[in-house]
Phi, psi and omega in degrees: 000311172314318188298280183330316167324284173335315167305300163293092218147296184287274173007294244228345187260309170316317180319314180292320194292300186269000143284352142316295209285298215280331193293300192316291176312341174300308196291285178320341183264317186306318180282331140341270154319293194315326183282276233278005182249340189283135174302329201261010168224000183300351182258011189251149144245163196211134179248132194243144167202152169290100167326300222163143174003076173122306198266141173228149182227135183246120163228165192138175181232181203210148145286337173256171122313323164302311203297309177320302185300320154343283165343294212269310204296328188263331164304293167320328194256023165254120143337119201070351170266131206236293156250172190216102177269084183282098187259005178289124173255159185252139160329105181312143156278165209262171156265353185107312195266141185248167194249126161234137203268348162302341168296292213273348177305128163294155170278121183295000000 
């Protein structure tokens, strides 16, 4: 009887368990999708993941300081995001110029 106890018990504590994992993932696409549909962020990717209840941390890059803030202001605005841990950075420009490392190799 204990074993059977035992049984139903684990059952039912996995059960909980991988509905938490499809709900996080539910949350985590939703917000996903919400960047990628918004015009001022649809050209970024961004990797979202669940913290905790509610909370989600977004990382990835942007080019403005505006487009971050986008970023927390359009996450917020998903069913179930409470908080919003924004780790989006803005991109340095660049020179322009690509380095190829066979040019800089010496010659023997």
């Amino acid at each position: 009887m204990r074993i059977l106890l035992c049984c139903v018990v684990a059952f039912f504590a996995l059960a909980a368990l991988s509905c938490d994992v499809v709900k996080s993932a539910q949350l985590e696409q939703a917000v996903i999708k919400a960047l990628k549909d918004d015009p001022r962020t649809a050209e970024y990717t961004f990797e979202v993941s669940l913290q905790d209840a509610g909370q989600v941390l977004i990382t990835g890059t942007v080019f403005t300081p505006a487009e971050v803030d986008y970023v927390t202001e359009i996450a917020k605005s998903v069913e179930g995001v409470e908080l919003v841990l924004n780790r989006v950075a803005v991109e340095e420009p660049g020179s322009g110029l690509i380095q190829d490392e066979v040019v800089n190799t010496p010659f023997l």
